[in-house]
C-alpha positions in Angstrom: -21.8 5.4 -14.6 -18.2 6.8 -15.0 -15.6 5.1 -13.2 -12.7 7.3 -12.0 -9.1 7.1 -10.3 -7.5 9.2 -7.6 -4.0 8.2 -8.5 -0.9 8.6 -5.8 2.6 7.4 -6.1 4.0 4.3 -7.6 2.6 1.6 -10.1 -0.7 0.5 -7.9 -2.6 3.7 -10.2 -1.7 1.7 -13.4 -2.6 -1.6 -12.2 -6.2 -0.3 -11.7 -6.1 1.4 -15.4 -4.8 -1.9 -16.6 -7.6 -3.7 -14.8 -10.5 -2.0 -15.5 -9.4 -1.6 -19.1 -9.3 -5.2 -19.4 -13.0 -5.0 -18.3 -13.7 -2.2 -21.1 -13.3 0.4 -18.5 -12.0 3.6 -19.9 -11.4 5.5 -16.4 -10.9 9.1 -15.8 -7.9 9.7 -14.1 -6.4 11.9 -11.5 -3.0 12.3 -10.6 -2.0 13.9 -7.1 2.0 12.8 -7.6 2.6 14.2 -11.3 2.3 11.2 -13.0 -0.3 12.3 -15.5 2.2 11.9 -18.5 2.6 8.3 -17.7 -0.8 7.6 -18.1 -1.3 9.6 -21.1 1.2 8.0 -22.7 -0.9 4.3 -22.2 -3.8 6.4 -24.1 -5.9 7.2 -20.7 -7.5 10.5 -19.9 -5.2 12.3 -17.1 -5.5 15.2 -15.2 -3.2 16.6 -12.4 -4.1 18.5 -9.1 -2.2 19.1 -6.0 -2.9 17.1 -3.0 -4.3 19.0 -0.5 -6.1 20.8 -3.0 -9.5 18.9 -1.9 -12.5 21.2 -3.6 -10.7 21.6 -6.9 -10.1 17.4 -6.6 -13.7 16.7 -6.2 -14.8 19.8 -8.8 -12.9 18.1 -11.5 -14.3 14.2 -10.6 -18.0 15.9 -10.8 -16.9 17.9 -14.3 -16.4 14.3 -15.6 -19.3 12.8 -13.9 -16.9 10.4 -11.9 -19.7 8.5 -9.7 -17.4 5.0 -8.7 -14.0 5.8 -7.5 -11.2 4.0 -7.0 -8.4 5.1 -4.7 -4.7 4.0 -5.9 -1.2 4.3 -4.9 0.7 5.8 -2.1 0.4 9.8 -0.6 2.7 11.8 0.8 0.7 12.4 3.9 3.8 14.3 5.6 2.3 16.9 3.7 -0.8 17.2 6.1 1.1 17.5 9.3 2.9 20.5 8.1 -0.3 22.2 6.9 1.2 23.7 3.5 -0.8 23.5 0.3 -3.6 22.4 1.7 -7.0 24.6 1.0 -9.8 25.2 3.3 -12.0 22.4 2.8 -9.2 19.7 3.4 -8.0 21.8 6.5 -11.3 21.9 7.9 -12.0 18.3 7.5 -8.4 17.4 9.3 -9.0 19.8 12.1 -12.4 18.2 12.8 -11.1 14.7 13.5 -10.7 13.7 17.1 -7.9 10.6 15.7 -5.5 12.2 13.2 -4.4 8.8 12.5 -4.0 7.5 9.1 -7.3 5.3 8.9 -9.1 8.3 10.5 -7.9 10.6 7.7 -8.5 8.2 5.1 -12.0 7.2 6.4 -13.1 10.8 6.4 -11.3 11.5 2.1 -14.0 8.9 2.1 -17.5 10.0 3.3 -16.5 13.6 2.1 -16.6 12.5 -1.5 -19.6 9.7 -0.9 -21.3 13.6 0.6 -21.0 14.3 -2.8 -22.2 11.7 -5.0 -18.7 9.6 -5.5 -18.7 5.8 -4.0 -15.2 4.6 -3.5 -14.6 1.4 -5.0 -12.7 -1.4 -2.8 -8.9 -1.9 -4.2 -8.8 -5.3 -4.9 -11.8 -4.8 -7.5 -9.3 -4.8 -9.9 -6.5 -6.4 -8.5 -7.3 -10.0 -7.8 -3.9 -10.7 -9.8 -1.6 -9.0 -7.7 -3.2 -10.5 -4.5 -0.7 -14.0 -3.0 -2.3 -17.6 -2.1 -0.6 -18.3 0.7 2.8 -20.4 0.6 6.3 -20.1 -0.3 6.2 -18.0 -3.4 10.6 -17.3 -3.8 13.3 -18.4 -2.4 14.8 -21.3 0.0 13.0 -23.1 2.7 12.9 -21.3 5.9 15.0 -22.1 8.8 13.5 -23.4 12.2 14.7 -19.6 13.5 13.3 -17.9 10.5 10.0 -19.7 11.0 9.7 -18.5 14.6 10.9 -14.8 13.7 8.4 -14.5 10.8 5.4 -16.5 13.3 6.4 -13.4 15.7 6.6 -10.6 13.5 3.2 -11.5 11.9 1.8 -11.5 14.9 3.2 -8.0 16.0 2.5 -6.3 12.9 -0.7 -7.4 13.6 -0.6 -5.7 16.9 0.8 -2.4 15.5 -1.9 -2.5 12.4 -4.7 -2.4 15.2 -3.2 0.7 16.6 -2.8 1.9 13.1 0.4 2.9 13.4 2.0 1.0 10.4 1.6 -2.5 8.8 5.1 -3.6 8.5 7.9 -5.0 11.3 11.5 -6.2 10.8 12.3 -8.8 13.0 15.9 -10.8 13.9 16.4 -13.6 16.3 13.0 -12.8 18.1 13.9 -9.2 18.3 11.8 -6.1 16.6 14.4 -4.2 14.9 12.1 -1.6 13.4 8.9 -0.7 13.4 6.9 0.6 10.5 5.4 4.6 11.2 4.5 7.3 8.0 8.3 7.2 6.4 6.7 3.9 4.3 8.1 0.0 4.5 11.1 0.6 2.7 12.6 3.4 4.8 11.9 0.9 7.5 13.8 -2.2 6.2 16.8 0.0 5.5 16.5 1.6 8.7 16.4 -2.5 10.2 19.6 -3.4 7.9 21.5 -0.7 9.5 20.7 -1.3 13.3 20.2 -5.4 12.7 22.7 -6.4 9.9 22.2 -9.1 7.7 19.4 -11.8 8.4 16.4 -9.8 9.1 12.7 -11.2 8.6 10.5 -8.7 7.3 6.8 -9.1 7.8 4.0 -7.0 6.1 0.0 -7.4 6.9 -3.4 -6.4 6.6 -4.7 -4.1 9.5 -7.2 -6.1 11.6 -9.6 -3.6 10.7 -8.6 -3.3 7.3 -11.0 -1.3 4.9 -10.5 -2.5 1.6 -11.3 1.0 0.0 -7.7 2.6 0.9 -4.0 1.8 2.3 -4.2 -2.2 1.3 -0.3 -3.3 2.1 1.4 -3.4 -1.1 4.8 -4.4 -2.3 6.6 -4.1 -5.4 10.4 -3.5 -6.8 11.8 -0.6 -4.7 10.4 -2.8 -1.8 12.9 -5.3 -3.1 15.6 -2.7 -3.4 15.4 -2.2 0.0 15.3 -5.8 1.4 18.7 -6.4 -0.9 20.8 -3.8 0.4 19.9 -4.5 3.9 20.8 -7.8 3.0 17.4 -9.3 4.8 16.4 -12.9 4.3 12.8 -12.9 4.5 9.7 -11.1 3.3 6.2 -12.5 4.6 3.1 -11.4 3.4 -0.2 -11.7 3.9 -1.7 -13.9 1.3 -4.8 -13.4 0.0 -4.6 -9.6 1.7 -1.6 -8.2 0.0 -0.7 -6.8 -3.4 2.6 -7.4 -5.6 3.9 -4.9 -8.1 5.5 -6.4 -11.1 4.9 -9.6 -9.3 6.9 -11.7 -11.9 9.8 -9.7 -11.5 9.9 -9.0 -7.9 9.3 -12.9 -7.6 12.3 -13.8 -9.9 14.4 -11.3 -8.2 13.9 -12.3 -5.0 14.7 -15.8 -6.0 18.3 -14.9 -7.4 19.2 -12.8 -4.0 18.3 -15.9 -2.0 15.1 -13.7 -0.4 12.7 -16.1 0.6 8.7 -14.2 0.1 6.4 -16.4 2.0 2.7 -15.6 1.9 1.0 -16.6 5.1 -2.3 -16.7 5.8 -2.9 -16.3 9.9 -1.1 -17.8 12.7 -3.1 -20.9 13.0 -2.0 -22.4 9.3 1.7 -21.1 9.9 3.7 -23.8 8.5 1.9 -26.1 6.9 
């Protein structure tokens, strides 16, 4: 068995490398965002390929007898609705789907490398110590108007996760400000600081339907970034569903910019 990594954007990729070398893992890796230096330079095998270059994705996983796989780190899947770079076999396999959606598009990356002899691994094989216990993890106690905002922007990303149109809402005085759709969850808290001002509650979540091979919600230090020059006030997370980047940092950070990061687990245990 040869495990293997399809690695996108951002530090997720090296979590996994981290993790399964902690379990004597060496994994094969390949990088779609141009990262392959950075892994190299950790002392793990790297190879790079374009995106939508499908075939030549899943030729190089079979050259290295990659038969577990796990998917890491975010896409640019803009990429897809313009229809440049991509080769044949990716076209045809977006052109077939009835729901161009992302959980459609993800689900059939999926089965076309299972076709072939590659199982995806679920994300949080490797991750269990990125993944929240639910309650306040950073910064003050919650206000009786920040507790109702964050109750009803949990229960609305909810909403919008089962329509698969994003994971993420920003949400001020019981109004959604912004509503998370393929420009990613930080575009969409700066987008809430500039219509909303200061104060917002941010709220990311699971999908109800949430396969835990691809797309787990996932927040790290440019998420941060983002919250502090909107000047928003809360981040809630699913706990027990959601990964941190650099989670001691982002943790201490949010602490000394007053950001309060609650991890919540459903609607029924909000508050206790």
């Amino acid at each position: 068995m040869s495990w293997g990594i399809l690695a996108g954007q951002g530090l997720l990729p090296f979590e996994v490398a981290r993790g399964m070398r902690n379990e004597g893992i060496e994994p094969v890796i390949l990088c779609l965002a141009g990262n392959a230096e950075l892994f190299r330079k950790e002392g793990f095998s790297a190879g790079e390929e374009a995106l939508g270059q499908l075939a030549a994705v899943r030729r190089f996983l079979q050259e290295h007898q990659v038969d577990r796989l796990v998917l890491a780190g975010r896409v640019g899947k803009e990429a897809l609705f313009s229809g440049k770079g991509l080769d044949q076999e990716l076209m045809n396999l977006f052109t077939q789907l009835e729901e161009k959606n992302d959980d459609a598009l993800q689900l059939a990356v999926v089965r076309y490398f299972e076709e072939h002899g590659i199982e995806i691994e679920t994300q949080t094989r490797f991750l269990t110590h990125l993944i929240p216990q639910e309650g306040l993890l950073a910064g003050p106690a919650l206000n009786e108007q920040e507790k109702q905002d964050l109750k009803f922007g949990f229960r609305m990303a909810k909403e919008i996760g089962g329509l698969d149109i994003g994971q993420s809402v920003a949400v001020k005085n019981g109004m959604i400000l912004a509503v998370e759709a393929v420009e990613g969850t930080d575009q969409t808290i700066l987008r809430a600081g500039k219509h909303g001002g200061p104060g917002n509650v941010v709220v990311k979540v699971a999908k109800p339907q949430q396969d835990l091979r691809f797309d787990l919600p996932t927040v790290g230090l440019t998420t941060l970034e983002a919250l502090i020059t909107s000047q928003a006030r809360v981040l809630g997370v699913e706990a027990g569903a959601t990964f941190i980047l650099d989670k001691e940092k982002f943790l201490d950070g949010a602490e000394k910019h007053g950001i309060s990061v609650v991890a919540i687990k459903d609607l029924t245990s909000f508050g206790k």
